[in-house]
N, CA, C, O and CB atoms as a CASP TS submission, in Angstrom:
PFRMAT TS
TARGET T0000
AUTHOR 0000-0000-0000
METHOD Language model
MODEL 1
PARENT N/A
ATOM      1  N   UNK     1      93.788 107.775  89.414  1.00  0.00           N
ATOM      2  CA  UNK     1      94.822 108.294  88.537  1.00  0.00           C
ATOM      3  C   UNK     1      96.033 108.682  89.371  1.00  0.00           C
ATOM      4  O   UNK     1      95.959 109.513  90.276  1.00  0.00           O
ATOM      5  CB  UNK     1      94.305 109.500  87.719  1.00  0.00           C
ATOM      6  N   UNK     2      96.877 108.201  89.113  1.00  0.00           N
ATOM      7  CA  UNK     2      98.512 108.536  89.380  1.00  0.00           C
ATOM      8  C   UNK     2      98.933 109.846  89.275  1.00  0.00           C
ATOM      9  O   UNK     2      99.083 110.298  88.140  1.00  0.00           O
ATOM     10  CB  UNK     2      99.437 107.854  88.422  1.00  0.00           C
ATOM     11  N   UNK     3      99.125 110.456  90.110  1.00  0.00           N
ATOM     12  CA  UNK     3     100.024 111.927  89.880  1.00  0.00           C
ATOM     13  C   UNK     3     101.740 111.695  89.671  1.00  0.00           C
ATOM     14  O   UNK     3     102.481 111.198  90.520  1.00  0.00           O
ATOM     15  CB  UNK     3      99.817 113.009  91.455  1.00  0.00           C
ATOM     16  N   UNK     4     102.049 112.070  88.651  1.00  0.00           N
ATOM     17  CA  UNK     4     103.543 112.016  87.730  1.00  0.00           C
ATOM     18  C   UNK     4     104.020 113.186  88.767  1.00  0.00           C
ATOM     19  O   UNK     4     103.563 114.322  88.898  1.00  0.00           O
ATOM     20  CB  UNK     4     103.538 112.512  85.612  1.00  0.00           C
ATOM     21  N   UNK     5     105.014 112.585  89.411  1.00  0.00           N
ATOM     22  CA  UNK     5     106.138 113.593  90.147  1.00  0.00           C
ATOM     23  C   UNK     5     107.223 114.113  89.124  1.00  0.00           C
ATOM     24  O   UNK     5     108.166 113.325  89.057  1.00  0.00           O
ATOM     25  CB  UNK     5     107.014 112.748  91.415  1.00  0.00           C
ATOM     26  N   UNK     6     107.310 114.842  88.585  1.00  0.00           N
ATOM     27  CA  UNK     6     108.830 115.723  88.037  1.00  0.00           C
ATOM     28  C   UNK     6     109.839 115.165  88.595  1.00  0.00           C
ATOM     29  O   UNK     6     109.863 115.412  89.800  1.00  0.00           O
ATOM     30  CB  UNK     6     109.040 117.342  88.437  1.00  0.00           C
ATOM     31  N   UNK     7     111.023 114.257  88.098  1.00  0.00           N
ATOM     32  CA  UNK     7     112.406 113.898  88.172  1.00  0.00           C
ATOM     33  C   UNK     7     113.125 114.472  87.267  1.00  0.00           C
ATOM     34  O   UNK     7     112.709 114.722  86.135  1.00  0.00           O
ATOM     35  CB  UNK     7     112.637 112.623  88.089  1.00  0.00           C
ATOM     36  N   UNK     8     114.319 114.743  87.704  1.00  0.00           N
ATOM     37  CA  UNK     8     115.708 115.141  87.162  1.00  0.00           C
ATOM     38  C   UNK     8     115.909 114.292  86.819  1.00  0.00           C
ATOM     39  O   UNK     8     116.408 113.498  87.616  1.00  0.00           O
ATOM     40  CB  UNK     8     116.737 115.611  87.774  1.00  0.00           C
ATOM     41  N   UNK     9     115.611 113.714  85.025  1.00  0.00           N
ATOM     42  CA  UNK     9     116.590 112.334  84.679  1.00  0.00           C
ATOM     43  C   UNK     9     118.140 112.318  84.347  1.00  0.00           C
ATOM     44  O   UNK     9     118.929 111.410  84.086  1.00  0.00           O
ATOM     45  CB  UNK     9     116.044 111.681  83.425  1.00  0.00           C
ATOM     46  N   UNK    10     118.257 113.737  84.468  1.00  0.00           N
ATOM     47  CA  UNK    10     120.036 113.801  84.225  1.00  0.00           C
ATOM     48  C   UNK    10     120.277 113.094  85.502  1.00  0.00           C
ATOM     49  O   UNK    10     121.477 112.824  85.540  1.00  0.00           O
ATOM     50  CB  UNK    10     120.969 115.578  84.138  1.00  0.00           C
ATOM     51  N   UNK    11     119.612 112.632  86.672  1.00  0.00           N
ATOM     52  CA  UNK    11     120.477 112.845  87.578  1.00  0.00           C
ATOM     53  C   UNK    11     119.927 111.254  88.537  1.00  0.00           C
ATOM     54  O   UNK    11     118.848 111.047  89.092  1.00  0.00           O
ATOM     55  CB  UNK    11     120.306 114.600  88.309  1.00  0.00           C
ATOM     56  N   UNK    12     121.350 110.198  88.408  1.00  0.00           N
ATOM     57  CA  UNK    12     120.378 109.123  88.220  1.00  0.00           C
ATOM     58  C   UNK    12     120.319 108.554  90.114  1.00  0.00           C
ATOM     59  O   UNK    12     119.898 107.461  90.494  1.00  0.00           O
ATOM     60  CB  UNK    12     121.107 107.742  86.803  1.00  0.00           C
ATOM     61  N   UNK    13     120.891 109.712  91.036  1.00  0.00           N
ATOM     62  CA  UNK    13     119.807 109.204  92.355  1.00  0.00           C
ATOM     63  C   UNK    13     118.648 109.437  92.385  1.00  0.00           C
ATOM     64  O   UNK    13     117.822 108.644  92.838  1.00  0.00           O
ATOM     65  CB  UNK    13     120.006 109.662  93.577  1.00  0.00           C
ATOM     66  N   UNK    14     118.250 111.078  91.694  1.00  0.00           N
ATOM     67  CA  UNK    14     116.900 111.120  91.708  1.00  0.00           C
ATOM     68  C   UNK    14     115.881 109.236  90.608  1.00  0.00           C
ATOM     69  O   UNK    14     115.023 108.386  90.843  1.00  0.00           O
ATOM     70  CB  UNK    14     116.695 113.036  90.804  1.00  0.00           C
ATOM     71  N   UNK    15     116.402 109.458  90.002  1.00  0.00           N
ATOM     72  CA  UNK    15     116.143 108.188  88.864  1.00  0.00           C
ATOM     73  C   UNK    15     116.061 107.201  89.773  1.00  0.00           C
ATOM     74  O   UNK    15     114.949 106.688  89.900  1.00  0.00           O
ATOM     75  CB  UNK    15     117.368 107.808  87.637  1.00  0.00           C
ATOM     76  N   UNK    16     116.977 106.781  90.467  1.00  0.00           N
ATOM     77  CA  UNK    16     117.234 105.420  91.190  1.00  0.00           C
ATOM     78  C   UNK    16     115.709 105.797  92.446  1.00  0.00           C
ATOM     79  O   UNK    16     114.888 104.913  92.689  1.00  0.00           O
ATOM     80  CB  UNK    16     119.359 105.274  92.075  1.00  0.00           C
ATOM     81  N   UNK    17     115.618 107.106  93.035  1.00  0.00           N
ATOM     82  CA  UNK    17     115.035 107.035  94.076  1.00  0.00           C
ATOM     83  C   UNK    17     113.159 106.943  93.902  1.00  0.00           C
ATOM     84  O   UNK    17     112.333 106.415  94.645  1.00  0.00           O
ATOM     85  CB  UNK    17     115.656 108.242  94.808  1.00  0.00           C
ATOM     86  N   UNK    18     113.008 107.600  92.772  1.00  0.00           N
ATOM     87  CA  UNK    18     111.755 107.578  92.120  1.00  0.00           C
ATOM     88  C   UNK    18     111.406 105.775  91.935  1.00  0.00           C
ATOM     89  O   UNK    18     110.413 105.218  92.404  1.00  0.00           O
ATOM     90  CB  UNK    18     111.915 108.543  90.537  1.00  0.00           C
ATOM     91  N   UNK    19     112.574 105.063  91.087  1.00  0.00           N
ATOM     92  CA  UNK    19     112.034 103.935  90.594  1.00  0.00           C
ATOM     93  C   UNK    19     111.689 102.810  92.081  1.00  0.00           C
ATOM     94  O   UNK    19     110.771 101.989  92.075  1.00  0.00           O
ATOM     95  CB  UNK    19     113.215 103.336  89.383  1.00  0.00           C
ATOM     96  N   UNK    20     112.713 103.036  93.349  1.00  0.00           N
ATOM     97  CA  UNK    20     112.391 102.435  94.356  1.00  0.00           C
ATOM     98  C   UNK    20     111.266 102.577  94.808  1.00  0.00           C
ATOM     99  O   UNK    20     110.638 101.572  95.141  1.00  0.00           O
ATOM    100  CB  UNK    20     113.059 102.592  95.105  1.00  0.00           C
ATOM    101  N   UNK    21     110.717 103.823  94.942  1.00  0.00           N
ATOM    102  CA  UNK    21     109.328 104.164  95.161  1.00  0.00           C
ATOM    103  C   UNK    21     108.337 103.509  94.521  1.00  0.00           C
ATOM    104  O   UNK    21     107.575 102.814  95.194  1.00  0.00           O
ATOM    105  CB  UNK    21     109.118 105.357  94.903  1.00  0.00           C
ATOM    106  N   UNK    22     108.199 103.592  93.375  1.00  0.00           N
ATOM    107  CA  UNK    22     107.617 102.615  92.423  1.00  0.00           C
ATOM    108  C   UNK    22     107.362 101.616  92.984  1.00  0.00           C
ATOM    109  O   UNK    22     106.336 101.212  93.530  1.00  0.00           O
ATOM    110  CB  UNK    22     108.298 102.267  91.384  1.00  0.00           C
ATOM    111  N   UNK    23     108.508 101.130  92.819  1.00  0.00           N
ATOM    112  CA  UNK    23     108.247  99.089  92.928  1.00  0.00           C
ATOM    113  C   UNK    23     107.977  98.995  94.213  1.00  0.00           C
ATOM    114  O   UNK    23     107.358  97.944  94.374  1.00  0.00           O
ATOM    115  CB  UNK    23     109.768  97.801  92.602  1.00  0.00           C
ATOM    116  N   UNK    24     108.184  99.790  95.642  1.00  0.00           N
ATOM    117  CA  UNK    24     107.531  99.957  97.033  1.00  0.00           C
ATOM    118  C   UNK    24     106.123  99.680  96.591  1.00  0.00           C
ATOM    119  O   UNK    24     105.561  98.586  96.642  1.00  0.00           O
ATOM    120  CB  UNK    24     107.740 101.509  97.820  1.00  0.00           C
ATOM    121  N   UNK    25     105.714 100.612  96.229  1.00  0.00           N
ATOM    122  CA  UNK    25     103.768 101.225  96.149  1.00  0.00           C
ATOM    123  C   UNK    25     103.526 100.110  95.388  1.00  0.00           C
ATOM    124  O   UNK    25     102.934  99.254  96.045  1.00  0.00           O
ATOM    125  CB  UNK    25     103.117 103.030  95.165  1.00  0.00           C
ATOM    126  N   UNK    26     103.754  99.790  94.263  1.00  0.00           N
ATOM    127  CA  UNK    26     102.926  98.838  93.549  1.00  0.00           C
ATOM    128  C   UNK    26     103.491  97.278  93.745  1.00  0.00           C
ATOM    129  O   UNK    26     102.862  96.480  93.050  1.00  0.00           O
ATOM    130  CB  UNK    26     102.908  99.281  91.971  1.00  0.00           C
ATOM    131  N   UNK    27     104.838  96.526  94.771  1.00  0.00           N
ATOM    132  CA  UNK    27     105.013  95.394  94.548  1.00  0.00           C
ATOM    133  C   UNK    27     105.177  95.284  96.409  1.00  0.00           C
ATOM    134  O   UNK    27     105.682  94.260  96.869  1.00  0.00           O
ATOM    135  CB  UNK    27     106.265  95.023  93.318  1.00  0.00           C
ATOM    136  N   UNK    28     104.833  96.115  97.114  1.00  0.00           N
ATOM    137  CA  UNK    28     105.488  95.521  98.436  1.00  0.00           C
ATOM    138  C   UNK    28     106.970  95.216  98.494  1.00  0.00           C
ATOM    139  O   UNK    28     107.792  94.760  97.699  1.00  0.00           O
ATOM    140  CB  UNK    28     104.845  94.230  98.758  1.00  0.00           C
ATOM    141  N   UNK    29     106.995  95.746 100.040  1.00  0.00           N
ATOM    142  CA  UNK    29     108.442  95.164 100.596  1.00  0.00           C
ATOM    143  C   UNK    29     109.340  94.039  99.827  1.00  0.00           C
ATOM    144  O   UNK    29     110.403  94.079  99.206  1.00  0.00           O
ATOM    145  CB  UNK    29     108.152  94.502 101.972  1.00  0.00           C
ATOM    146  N   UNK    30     108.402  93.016 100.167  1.00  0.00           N
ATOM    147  CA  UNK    30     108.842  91.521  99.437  1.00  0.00           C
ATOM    148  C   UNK    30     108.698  91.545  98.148  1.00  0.00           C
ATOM    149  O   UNK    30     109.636  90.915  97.659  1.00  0.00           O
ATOM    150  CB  UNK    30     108.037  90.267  99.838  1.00  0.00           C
ATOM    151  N   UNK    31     107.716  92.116  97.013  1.00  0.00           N
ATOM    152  CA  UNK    31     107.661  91.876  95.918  1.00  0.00           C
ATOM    153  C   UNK    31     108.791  92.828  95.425  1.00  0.00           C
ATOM    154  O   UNK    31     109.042  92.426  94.289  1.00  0.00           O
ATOM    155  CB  UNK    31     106.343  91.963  95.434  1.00  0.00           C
ATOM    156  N   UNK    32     109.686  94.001  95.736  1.00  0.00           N
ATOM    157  CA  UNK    32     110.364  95.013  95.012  1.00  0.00           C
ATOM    158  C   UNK    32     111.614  94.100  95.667  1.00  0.00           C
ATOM    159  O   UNK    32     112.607  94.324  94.975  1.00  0.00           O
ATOM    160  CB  UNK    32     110.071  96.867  95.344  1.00  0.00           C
ATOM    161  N   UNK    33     111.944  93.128  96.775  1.00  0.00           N
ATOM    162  CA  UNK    33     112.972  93.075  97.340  1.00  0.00           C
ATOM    163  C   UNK    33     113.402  91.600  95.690  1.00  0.00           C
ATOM    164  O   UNK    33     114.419  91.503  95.003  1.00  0.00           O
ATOM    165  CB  UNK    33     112.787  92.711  99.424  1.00  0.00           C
ATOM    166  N   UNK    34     111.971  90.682  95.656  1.00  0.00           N
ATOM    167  CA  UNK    34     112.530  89.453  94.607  1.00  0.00           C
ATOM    168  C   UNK    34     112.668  90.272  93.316  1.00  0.00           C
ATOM    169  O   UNK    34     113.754  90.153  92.749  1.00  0.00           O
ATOM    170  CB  UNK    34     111.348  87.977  94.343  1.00  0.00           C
ATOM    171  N   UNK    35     111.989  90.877  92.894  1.00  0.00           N
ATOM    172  CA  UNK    35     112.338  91.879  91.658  1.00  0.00           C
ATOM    173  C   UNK    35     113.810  92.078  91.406  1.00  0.00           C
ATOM    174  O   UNK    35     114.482  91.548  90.521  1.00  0.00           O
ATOM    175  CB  UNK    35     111.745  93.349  91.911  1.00  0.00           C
ATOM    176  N   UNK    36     114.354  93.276  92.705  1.00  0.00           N
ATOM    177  CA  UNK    36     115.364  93.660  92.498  1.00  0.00           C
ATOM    178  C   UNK    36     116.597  92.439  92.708  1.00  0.00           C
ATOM    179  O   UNK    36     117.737  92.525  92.253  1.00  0.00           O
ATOM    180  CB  UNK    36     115.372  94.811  93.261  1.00  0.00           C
ATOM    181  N   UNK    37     116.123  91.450  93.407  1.00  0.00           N
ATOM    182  CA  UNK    37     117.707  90.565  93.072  1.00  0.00           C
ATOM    183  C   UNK    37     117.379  89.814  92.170  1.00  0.00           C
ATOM    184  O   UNK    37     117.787  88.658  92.282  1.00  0.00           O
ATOM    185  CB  UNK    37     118.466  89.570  94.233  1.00  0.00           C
ATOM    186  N   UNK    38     116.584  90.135  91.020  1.00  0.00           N
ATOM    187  CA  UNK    38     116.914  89.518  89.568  1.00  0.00           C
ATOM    188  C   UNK    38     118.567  90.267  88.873  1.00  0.00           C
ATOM    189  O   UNK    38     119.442  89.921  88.079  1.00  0.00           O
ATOM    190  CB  UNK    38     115.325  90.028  88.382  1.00  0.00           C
ATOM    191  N   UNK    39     118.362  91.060  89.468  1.00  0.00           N
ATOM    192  CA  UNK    39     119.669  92.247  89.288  1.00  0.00           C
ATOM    193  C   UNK    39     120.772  92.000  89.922  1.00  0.00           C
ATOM    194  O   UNK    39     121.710  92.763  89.688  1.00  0.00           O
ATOM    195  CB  UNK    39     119.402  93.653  89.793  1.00  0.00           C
ATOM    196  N   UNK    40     120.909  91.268  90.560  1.00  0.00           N
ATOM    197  CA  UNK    40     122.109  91.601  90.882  1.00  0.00           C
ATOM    198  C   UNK    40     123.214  91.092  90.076  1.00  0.00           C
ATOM    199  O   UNK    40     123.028  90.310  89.144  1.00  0.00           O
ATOM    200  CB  UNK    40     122.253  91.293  92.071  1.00  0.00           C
ATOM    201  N   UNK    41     124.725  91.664  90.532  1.00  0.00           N
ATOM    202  CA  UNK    41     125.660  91.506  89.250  1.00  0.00           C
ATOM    203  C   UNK    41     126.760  91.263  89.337  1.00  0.00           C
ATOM    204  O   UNK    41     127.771  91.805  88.893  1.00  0.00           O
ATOM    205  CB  UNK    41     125.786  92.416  88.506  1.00  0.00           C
ATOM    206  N   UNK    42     126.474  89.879  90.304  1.00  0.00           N
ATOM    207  CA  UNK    42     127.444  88.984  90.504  1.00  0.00           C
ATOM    208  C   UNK    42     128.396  89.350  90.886  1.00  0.00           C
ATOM    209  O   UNK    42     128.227  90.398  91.509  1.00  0.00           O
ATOM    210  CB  UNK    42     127.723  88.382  89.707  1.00  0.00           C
ATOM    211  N   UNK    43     129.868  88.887  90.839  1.00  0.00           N
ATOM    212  CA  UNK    43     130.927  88.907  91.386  1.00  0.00           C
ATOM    213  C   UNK    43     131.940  87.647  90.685  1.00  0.00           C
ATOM    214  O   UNK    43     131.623  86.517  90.313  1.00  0.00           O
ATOM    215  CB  UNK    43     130.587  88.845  92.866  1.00  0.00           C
ATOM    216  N   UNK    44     133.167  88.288  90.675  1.00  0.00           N
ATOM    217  CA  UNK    44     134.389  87.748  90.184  1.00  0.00           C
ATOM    218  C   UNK    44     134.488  88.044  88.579  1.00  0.00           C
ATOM    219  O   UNK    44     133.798  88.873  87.987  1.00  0.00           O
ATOM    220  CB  UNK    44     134.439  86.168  90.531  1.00  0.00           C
ATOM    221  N   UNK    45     135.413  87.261  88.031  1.00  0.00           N
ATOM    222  CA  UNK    45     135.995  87.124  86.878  1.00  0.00           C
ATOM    223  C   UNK    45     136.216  86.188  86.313  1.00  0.00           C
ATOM    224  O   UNK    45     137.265  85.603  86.041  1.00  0.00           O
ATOM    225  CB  UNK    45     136.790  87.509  86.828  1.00  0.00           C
ATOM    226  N   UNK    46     134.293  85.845  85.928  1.00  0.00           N
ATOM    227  CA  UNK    46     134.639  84.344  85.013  1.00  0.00           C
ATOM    228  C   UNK    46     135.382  84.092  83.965  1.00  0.00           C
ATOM    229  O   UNK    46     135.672  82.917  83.741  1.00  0.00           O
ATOM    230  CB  UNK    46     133.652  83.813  84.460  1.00  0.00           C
ATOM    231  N   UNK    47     135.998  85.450  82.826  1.00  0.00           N
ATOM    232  CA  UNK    47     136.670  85.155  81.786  1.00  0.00           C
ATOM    233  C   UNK    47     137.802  84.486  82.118  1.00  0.00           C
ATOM    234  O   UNK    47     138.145  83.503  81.460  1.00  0.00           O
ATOM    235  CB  UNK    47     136.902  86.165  81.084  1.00  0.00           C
ATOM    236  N   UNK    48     138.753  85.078  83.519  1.00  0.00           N
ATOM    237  CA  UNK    48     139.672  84.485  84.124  1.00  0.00           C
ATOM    238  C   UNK    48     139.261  83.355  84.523  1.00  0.00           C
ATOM    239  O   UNK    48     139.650  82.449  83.785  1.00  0.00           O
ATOM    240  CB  UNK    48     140.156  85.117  84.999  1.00  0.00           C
ATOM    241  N   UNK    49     138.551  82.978  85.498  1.00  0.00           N
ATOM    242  CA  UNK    49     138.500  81.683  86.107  1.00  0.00           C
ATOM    243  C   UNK    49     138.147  80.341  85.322  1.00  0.00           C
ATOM    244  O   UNK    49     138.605  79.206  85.458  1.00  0.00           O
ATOM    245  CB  UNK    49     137.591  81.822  87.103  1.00  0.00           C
ATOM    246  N   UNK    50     137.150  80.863  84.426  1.00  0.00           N
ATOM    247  CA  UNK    50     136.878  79.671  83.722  1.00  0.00           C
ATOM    248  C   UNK    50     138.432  78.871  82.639  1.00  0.00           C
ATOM    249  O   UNK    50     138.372  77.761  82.111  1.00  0.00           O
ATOM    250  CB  UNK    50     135.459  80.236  82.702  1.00  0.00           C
ATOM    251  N   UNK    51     139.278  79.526  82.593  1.00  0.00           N
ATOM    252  CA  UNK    51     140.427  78.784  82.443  1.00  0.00           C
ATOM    253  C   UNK    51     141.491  78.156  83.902  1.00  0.00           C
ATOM    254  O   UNK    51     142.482  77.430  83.823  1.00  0.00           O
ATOM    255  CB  UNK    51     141.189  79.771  81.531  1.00  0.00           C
ATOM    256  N   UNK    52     141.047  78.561  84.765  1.00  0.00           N
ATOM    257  CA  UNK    52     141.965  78.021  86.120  1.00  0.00           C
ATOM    258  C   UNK    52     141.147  76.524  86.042  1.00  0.00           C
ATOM    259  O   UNK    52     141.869  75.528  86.008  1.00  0.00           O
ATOM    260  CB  UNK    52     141.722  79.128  87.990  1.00  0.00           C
ATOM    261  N   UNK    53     139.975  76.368  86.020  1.00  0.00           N
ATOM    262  CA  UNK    53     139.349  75.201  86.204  1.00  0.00           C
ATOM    263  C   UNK    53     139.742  74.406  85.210  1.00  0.00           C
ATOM    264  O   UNK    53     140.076  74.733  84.071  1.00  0.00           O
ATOM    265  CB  UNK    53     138.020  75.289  86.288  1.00  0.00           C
ATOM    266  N   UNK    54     139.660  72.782  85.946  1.00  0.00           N
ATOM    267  CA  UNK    54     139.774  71.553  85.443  1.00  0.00           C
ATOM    268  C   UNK    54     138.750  70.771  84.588  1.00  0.00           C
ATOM    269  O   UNK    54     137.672  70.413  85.062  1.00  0.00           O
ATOM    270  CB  UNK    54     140.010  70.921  86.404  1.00  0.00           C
ATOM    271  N   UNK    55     139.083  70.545  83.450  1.00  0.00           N
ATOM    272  CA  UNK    55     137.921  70.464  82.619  1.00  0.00           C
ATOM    273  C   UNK    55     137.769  68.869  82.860  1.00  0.00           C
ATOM    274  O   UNK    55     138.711  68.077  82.891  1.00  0.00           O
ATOM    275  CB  UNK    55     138.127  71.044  80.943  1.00  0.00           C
ATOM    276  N   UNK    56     136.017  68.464  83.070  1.00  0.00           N
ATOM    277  CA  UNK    56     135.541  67.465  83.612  1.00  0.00           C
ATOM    278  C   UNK    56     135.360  66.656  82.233  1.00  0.00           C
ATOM    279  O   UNK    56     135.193  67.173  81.129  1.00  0.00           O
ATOM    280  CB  UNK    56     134.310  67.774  84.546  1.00  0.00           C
ATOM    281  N   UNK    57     135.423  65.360  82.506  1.00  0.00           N
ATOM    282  CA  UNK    57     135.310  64.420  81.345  1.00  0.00           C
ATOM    283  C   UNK    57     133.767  64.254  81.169  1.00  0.00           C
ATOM    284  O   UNK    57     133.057  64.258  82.174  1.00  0.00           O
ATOM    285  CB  UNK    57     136.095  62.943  81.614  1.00  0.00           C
ATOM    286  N   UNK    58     133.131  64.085  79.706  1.00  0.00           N
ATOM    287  CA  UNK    58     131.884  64.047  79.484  1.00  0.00           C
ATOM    288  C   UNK    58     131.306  62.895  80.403  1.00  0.00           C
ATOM    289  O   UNK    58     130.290  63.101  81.067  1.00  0.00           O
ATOM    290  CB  UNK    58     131.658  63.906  78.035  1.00  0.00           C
ATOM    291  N   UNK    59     132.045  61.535  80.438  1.00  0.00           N
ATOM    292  CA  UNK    59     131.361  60.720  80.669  1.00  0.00           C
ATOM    293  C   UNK    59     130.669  60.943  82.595  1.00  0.00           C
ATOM    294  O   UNK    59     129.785  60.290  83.150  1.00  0.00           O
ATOM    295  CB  UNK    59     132.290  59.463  80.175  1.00  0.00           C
ATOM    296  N   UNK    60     131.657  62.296  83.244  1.00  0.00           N
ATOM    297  CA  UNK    60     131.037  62.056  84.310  1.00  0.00           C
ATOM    298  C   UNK    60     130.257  63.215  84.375  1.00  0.00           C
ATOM    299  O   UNK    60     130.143  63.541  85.556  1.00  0.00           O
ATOM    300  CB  UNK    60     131.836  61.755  85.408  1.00  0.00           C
ATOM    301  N   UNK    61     129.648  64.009  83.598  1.00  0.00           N
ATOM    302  CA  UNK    61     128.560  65.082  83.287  1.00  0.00           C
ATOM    303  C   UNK    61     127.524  63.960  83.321  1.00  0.00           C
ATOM    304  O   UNK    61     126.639  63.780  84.158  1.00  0.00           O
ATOM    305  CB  UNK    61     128.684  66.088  81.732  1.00  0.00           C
ATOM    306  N   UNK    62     127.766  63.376  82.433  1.00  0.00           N
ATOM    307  CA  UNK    62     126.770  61.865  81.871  1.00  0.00           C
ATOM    308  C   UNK    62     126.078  61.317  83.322  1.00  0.00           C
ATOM    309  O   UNK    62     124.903  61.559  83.599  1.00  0.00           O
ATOM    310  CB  UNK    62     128.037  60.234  81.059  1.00  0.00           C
ATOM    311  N   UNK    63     126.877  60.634  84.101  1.00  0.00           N
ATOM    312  CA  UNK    63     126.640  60.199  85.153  1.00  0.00           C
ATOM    313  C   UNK    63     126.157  60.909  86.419  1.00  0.00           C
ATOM    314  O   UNK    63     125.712  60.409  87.451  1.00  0.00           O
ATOM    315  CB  UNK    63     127.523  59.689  85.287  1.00  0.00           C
ATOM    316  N   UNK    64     126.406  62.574  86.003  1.00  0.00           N
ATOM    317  CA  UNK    64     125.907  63.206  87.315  1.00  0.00           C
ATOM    318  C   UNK    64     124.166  63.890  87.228  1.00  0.00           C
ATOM    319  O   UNK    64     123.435  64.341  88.110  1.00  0.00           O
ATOM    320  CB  UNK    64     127.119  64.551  87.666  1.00  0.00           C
ATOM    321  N   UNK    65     123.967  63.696  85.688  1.00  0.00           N
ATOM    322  CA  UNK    65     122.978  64.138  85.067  1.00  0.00           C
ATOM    323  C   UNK    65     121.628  62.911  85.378  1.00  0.00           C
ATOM    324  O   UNK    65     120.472  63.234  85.653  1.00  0.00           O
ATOM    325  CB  UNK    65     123.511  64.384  83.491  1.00  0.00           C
ATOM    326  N   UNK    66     122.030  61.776  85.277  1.00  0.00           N
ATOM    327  CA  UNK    66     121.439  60.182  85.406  1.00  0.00           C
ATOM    328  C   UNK    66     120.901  60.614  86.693  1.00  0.00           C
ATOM    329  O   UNK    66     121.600  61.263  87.472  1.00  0.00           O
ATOM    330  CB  UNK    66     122.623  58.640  85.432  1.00  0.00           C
ATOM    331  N   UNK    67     119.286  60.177  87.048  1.00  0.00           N
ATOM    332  CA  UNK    67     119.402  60.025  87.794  1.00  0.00           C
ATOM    333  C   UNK    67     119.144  58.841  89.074  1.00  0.00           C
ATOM    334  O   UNK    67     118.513  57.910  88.572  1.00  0.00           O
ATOM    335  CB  UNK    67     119.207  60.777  87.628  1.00  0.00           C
ATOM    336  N   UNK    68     119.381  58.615  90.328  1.00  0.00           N
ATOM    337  CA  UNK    68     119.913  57.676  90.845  1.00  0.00           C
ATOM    338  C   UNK    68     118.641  56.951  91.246  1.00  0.00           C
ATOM    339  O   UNK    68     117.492  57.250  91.570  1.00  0.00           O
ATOM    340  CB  UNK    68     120.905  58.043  91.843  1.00  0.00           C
ATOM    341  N   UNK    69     119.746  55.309  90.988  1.00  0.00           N
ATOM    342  CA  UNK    69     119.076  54.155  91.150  1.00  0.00           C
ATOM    343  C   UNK    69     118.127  53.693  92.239  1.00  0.00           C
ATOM    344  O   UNK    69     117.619  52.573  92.181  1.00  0.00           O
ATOM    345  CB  UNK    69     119.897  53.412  91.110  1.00  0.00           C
TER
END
């Protein structure tokens, strides 16, 4: 049986530091490290960018999708 530590949830380092613990003890180094970069949260400004870009003609979506001979 698990002993429940008391956190301050007003207070979200304690929050953040409890849940690292967690996923330590029960997923390993490596298992809390692939977990947590399901999270991560990207970078830039696709609403912007996706209009700077050059819009590609279907037929070569078509052709990049095919695959080779």
């Amino acid at each position: 049986m698990n002993k429940q530590v008391a956190i301050n949830l007003n207070s979200p380092s304690e929050v953040r530091k409890a849940g690292l613990n967690v996923l330590s003890r029960e997923l390993g180094p490596a298992g809390m490290t692939i977990f947590m970069r399901q999270f991560e949260g990207g970078f830039g400004d696709f609403t912007s960018e996706k209009y700077d870009r050059e819009d590609i003609p279907l037929g070569d979506i078509v052709r990049l999708l095919k695959p080779a001979k």
